[in-house]
VONU-260021 format. One record per residue (C-alpha): z, y, x. Coordinates in nm, 3 decimals. Last residue first. Example, Ala and Ser with C-alpha at 12.3 -4.5 7.8 and 13.67 -1.06 7.14 Angstrom:
2
<up:0.714 | north:-0.106 | east:1.367> $
<up:0.780 | north:-0.450 | east:1.230> $
end
This chain:
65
<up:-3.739 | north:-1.410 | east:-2.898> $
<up:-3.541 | north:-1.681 | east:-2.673> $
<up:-3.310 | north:-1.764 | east:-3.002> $
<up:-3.639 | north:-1.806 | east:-3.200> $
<up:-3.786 | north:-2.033 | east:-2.946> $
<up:-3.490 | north:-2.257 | east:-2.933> $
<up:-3.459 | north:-2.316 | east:-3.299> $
<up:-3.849 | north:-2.402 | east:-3.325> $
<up:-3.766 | north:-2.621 | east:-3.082> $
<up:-3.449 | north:-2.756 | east:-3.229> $
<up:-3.636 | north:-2.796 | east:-3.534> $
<up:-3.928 | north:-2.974 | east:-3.360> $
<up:-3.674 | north:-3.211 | east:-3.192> $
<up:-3.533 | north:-3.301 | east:-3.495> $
<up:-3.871 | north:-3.354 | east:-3.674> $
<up:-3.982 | north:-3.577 | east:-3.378> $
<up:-3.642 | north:-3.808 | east:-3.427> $
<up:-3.684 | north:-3.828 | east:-3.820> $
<up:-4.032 | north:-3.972 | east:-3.717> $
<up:-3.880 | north:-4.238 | east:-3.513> $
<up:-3.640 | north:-4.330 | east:-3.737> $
<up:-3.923 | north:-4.347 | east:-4.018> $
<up:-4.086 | north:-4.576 | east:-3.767> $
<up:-3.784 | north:-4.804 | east:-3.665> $
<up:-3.762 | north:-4.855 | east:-4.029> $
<up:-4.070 | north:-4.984 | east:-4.086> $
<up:-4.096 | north:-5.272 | east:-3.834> $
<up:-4.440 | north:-5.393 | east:-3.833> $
<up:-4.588 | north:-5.159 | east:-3.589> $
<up:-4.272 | north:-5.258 | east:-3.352> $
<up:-4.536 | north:-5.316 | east:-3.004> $
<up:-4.829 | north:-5.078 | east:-3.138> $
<up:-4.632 | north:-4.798 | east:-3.241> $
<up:-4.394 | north:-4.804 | east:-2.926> $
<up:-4.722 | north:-4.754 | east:-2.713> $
<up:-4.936 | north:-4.525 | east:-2.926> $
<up:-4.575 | north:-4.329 | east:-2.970> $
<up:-4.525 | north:-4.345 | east:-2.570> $
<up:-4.927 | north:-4.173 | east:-2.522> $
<up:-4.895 | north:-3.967 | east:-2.765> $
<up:-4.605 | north:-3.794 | east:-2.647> $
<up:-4.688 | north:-3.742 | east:-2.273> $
<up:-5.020 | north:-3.640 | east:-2.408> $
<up:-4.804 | north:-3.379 | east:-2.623> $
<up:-4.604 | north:-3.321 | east:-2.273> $
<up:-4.855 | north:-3.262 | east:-2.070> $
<up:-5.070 | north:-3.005 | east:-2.296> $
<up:-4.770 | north:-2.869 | east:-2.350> $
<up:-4.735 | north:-2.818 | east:-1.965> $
<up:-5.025 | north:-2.636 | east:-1.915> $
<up:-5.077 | north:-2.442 | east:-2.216> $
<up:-4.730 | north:-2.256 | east:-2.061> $
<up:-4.415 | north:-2.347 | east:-2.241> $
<up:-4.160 | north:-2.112 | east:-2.426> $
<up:-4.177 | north:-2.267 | east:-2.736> $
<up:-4.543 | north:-2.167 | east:-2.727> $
<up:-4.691 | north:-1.927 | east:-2.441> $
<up:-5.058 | north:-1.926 | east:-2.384> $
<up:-5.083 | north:-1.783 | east:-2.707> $
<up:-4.880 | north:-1.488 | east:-2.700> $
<up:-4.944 | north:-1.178 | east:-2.958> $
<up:-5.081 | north:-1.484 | east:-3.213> $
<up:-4.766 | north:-1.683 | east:-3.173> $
<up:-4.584 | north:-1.422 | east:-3.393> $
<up:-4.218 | north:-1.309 | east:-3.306> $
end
């Protein structure tokens, strides 16, 4: 199922509340980067943890379609 026939609707979310929860998401990273900036590990943890979630997104949508 291509994005292009329904682009107000990604991973099942209206523009809406992406927009919400990608600020949502900034705006904790910005905060978590800047108090363990130095500690390297918790970043690649945290990165591992957003490329779950994108899989099980991606996962998600293609079950829905």
């Amino acid at each position: 199922m291509s994005l292009e026939g329904n682009p107000e609707i990604i991973f099942g979310l209206n523009a809406i509340e992406l927009a919400i929860i990608i600020l949502g998401a900034l705006i904790v990273l910005g905060v978590l980067m800047a108090i363990v900036r130095k500690v390297r590990a918790f970043l690649i943890g945290l990165v591992g943890l957003i490329v779950i979630i994108l899989i099980i997104a991606v996962v998600v949508q293609m079950m829905a379609a």
